[in-house]
Structure formats: structure tokens, C-alpha cells
N, C-alpha and C positions, 0 to 999 in steps of 0.2 A: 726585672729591674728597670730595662727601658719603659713600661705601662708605666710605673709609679713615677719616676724621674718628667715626664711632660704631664704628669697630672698638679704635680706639686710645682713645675715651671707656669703650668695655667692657671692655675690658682695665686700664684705670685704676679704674674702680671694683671689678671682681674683686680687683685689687690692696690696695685701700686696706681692703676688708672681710678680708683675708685676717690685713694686719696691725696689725688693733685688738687691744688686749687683752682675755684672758678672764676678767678680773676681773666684780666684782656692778656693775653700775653703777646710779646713782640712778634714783628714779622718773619724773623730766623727761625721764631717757634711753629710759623704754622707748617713751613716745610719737614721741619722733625714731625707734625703731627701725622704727618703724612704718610714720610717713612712710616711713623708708629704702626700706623693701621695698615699699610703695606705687610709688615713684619708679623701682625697680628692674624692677617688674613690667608698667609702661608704659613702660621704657627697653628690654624685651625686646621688647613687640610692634610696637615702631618700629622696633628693628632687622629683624625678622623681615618686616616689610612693605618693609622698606626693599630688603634681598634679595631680595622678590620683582619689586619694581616695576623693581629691575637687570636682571631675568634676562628678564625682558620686554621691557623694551626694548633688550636685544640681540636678541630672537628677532623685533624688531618690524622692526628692520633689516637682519636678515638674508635674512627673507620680502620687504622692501619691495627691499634687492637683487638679491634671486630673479626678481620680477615686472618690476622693470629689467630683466634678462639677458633674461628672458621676451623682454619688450617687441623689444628692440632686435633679439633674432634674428627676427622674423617681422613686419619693416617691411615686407615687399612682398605686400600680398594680391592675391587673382584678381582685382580690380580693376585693381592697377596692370600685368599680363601685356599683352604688344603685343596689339595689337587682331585680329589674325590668330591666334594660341593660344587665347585666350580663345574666339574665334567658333568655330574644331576641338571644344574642349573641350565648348562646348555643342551642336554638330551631334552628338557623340558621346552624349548623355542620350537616354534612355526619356523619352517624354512623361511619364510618374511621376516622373521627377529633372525636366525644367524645370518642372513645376507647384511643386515644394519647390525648388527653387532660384529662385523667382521671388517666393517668401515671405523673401527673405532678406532686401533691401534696396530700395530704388525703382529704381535702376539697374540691378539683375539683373532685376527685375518687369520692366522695358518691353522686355527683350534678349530672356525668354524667352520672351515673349506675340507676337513679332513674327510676322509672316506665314513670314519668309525660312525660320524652322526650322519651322514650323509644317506649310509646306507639305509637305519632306520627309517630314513624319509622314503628311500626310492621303496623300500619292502611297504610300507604301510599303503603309500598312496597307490603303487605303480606293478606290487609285486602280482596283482592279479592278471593284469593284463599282458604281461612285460614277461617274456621264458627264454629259451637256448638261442630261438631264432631272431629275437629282437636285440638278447646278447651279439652275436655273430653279425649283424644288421650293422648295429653300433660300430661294431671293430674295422668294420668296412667302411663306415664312413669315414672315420677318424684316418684313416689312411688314404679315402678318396682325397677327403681335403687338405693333408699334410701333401700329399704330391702335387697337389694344385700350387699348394703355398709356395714349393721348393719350385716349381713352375714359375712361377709370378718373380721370385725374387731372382732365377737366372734371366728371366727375362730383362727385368729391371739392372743387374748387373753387366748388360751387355749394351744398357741406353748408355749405361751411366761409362764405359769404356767407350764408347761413341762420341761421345760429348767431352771426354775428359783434355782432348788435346786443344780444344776452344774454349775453358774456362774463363779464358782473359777477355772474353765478352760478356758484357752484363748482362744479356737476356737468358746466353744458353747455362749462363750461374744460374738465375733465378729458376730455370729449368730444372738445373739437377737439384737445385733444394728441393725442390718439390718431388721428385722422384726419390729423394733420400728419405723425406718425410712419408710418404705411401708406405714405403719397405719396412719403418719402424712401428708403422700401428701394431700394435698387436695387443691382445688379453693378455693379464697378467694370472689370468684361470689357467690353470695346465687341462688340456683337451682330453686327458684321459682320466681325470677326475670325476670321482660318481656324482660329485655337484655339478659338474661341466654338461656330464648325462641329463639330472635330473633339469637343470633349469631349460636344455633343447626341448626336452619333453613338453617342460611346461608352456614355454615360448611357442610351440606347433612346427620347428625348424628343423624337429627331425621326425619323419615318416617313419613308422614301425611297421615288421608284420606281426599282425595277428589273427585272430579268428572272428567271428561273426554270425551270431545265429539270427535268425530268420533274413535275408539279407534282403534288398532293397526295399526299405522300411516293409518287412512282414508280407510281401509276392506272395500268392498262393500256390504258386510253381515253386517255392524254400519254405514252405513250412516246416516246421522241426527237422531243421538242417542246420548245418554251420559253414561256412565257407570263407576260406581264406581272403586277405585285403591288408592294403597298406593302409595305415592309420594315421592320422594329425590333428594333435588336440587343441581344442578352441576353451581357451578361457574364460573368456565373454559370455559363453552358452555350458560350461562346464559340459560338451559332449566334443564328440568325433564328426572330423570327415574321413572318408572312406574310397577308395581307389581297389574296385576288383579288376583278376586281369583280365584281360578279353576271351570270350568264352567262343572259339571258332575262330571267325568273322568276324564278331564284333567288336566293336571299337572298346574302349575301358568305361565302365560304368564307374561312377561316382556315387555318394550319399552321404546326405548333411544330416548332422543333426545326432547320429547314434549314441546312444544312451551306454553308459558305463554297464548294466545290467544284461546286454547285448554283447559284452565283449569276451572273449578268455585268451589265454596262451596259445597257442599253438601245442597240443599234447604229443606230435612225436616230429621228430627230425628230417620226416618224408618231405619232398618236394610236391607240390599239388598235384602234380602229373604223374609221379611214381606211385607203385603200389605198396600197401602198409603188409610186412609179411606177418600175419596173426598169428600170433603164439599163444593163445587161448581157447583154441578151437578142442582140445580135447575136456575142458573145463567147463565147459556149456552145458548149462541143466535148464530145462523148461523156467521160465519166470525170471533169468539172470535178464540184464540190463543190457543194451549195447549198442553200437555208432559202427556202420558199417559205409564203407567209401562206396560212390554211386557216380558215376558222369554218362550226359545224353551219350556221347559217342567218342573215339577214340581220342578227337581233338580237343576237348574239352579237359579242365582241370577235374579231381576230385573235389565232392563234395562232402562231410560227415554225417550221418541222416539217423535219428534214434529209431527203438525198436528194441522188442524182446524176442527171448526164445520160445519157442510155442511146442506144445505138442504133437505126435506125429498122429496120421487118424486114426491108426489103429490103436491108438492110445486113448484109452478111459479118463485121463488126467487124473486118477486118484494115485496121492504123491506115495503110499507105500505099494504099489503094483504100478509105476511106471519104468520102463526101461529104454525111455527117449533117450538116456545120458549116454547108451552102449551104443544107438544105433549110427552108423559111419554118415546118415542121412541130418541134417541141422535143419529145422523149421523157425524160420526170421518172420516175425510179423512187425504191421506198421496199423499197428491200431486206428491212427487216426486216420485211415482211409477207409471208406465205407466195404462192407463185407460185401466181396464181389468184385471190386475193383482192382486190374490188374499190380495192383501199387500194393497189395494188401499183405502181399506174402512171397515170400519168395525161397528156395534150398538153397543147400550148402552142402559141400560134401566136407565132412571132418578130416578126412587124412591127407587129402592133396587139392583142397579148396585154392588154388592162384582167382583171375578173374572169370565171373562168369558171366553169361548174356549177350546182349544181340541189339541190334541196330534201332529196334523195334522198343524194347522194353528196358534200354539203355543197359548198361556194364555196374554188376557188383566188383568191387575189392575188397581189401583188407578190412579185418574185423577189429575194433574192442571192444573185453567187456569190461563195464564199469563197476567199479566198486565202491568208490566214494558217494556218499549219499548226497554232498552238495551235488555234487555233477547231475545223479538222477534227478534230486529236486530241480535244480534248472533248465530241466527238458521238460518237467512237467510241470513248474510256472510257465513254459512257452504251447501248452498245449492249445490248440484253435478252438473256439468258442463253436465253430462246426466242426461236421464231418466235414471232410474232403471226398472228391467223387475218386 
């Protein structure tokens, strides 16, 4: 109503000026003309404003419509999806989408951080390398650093009783803010979440053990061997550095670079230095598969080293007239050393095998044998392009 009302007052006054006469008029008139156009020229910029403020507030409610339509089409968000899609949907994310999907809202946070998906990551990516001892690894850490923590904050509670009876100085104030502030850092990740795990893993912040075949990039003194080391993964290079412990005397050796194809679990719960008691020793038939513990000299960790069961000599090797499997005597060979070479072979006694050997031609221990044909195949992808002497 107000557009119409100054269109029909502009139109009235264009009108009335159009039919005054153009006679001289008096001097009192020129000042009214004055006013006139005074009156005319703030009758324009109210209409001109008045225009605009129309044309806006159509465009105000056509956008405010807009955001209605918006609105109304996209009422069902992934929140509201059955709780079975939703769970698909997020089993389906890169750990890189639930870490940014879990920054969305609190209810996404506690879905993506949970164990359930979590798990599937650590098994896919981590389950090969990752077994009982890098569980127990874990749990140890998690506890080194909570007593650290509870360390740090009795510490800090004992500035901050120090300091408390001088607050009414402005510097040792500005002091304990800042020592209240230290104490409150903290992750809102709980440390004993398998997201907590998996993303240490990924970052290189936490050291694993595990195992290691050919070790310091493929020595010809470890071929077809496995030897234990602490692990830390590099993102950057998608491989491993590597910390063995010192063999004797020597200092701890390191190595960059280790290839995922290079690594396994750790297969039994022995300590490098203890002996594996074999419990397959009466099970051994010529041709079975097997990794027997080996170190230079008492000081020394175990080593894992392959090798089959062989024949005894009085044995013809023909498999329906062999009787290797009865006799109390075990024949271990190591193919890849050349025939003749003290490395080539070695016994075993079946009933009361502990370790055996000598200063000279180093110490056998504890036996397995393998049954998993992945396992055999990965000793024989590692086999040496030579003999060995």
C-alpha cells in the first residue's frame, strides 16, 4: 500500500507543476519555489529508498523460502538412518574418514572411536605383524605412562601448595595459571582404546616387538633366519625402523627401511634368550618343514633359522620302506648351505632333545614344525639367489 500511495502522491505533484502558469510571479513566490523543490528533492529520495527497501524485502523472502524448501527436503540426516546402515556405512571408512567423521558431532565421536570398527582396522592393517607380545608391549606402556602422568600431576600439586600462600602476588598468580594449565592438557581419546593403539602405531610413538627375517637388510651371516627387534613405523616410507638387542658386546644395531614382507609376530611367548620346549619332536617325518632356535654362544639371544627333516643314511629315502620317523635320532638339514658345510646339517635326539652344541659350531634349541603353508612359503620367497658356503 505504502509503493502505491507515493506513486500516486508523484504523479500528483508532477501533475500540479506541470499545470501552473508561466507568468512572472512575485517575489514571496520565488522563496515557496524554493521550498517547492526542496520538498520535491526529499520526495525523490524517499521514493527511491522506498523502492529499494520493496525490492528487498521481496528478495528477503524468497531466499527465506528458498532455505524453507532447503530445510524441509533434507529432514533425515545419517543420524536419523536405522542403526544397522549407519553401522555398514561406517565399517565402510578409511580410518582417515572415521577420525573426520568423528569431529562432526558427539554422537558420531563416540560411534567412530569405538573398539567394534576400530578393531577391524587394527586386524586388517596391523594383525600380521602385531601378536601376544606386542599385546603385553602395549599394556606396559599404557601403564609406564599413566604412572608417569600421576607423577607429573603430584608433582605439580606440590608447586601449586607451594605457591598457594603467596597468591596475593601477581607474578607467582600468573605462575600457578600456568602450572594449572600444564595439568589440564590432556586427550579426550581414553588410552586404552584400540583407536588410542592403532593411531600410536600409525604415528611411530609406540615401539613393538616383533620378528624379522633376514635381518640387517639380508647379512649373509642371517639368511633364512628370523630374529627378534623393536619396531617403529614410518609413514612417509610405509616401512619400519628396527632396534635388535645387542648380541654380546655389542652395542644395539638398528635398520631403516624394513619392508612389511620382512616382518611376522612373534610365534611363541619365549623370551629371546630362553629355550622353546618342542613339543613336536615325536611328530617329525622326513620332508616336514621347520625353524629351530640357534645362537653363536651362550650370550647371545636366539635366533629362528628354517630347515627340513632329512633322512637318516641308512635310509634309502623310499617313502614306503622308510623308518626315519621311529628312529630316537632327528636329521635337520639347511639346504641352503652348500653340501659339506658345517651349517648343512645337524641331529637331534627325539626323547630328551634340550640344547645342543658347542662354542665352535654354536647351540641348537627348541624346535617347530610348521604347518601353515603361508609360513613355508615365506621362507621360501626368502630363499638366497646362492648357495651359501
Amino acid at each position: 500500500m505504502l509503493f502505491f500511495f507515493l506513486i500516486s502522491a508523484f504523479s500528483f505533484f508532477l501533475l500540479l507543476s506541470r499545470s501552473l502558469p508561466l507568468q512572472p510571479l512575485p517575489s514571496w513566490a520565488n522563496e515557496g519555489r524554493l521550498l517547492s523543490f526542496l520538498f520535491a528533492q526529499e520526495f525523490h529520495l524517499l521514493y527511491v529508498n522506498s523502492i529499494k527497501y520493496f525490492f528487498k524485502s521481496m528478495a528477503a523472502k524468497k531466499h527465506a523460502s528458498r532455505i524453507e524448501s532447503i530445510a524441509d527436503s533434507t529432514e533425515i540426516s545419517v543420524l536419523d538412518l536405522p542403526e544397522l546402515a549407519l553401522e555398514c556405512i561406517l565399517e565402510k571408512l578409511s580410518p582417515a574418514g572415521l577420525c573426520n567423521m568423528a569431529g562432526v558431532c558427539r554422537s558420531l565421536r563416540q560411534r567412530c572411536r569405538s573398539d567394534y570398527l576400530w578393531e577391524r582396522q587394527m586386524r586388517e592393517k596391523w594383525g600380521r605383524v602385531i601378536g601376544k607380545a606386542a599385546e603385553r608391549s602395549w599394556i606396559k606402556y599404557l601403564n609406564v605412562r599413566n604412572e608417569s602422568s600421576v607423577a607429573t600431576e603430584a608433582s605439580i600439586g606440590k608447586t601449586k601448595r607451594l605457591f598457594g600462600s603467596l597468591t596475593r602476588l601477581w607474578l607467582l598468580s600468573l605462575l600457578k595459571l600456568r602450572l594449572d594449565g600444564s595439568g589440564k592438557h590432556r586427550s579426550s581419546l581414553p588410552d586404552d582404546s584400540i583407536m588410542s593403539w592403532y593411531l600410536s602405531l600409525e604415528t611411530g610413538k609406540f615401539w613393538f616387538p616383533a620378528q624379522i627375517y633376514n635381518r640387517e637388510h639380508g647379512h649373509v651371516g642371517f639368511m633364512l633366519s628370523c630374529y627378534d627387534a623393536e619396531l617403529s613405523y614410518d609413514s612417509t616410507t610405509d616401512a619400519f625402523r628396527a632396534r635388535y638387542p645387542p648380541h654380546g658386546r655389542r652395542t644395539i644395531v638398528t635398520e631403516e627401511g624394513v619392508e612389511w614382507d620382512r616382518i611376522r609376530a612373534t610365534p611363541t611367548d619365549n623370551n629371546p634368550h630362553d629355550l622353546h620346549l618342542s613339543d613336536c619332536l615325536h611328530d617329525l617325518h622326513p620332508g616336514d618343514h621347520i625353524e629351530i632356535q640357534w645362537r653363536r654362544n651362550k650370550e647371545f639371544p636366539y635366533g629362528w633359522w628354517y630347515g627340513v627333516v632329512g633322512h637318516l643314511e641308512r635310509c634309502d629315502g623310499y617313502e614306503h620302506f622308510c623308518r626315519c620317523h621311529s628312529s630316537e635320532t632327528i636329521i635337520l638339514e639347511f639346504n641352503q648351505y652348500t653340501p659339506g658345510s658345517r651349517w648343512r646339517q645337524t641331529t637331534v635326539n627325539r626323547k630328551d632333545h634340550r640344547e645342543e652344541g658347542n662354542e665352535t659350531d654354536g647351540f641348537y634349541g627348541g624346535i617347530r614344525k610348521l604347518y601353515s603353508k603361508v609360513e613355508i612359503s615365506t621362507w621360501r620367497q626368502l630363499w638366497p639367489t646362492d648357495i651359501l658356503e
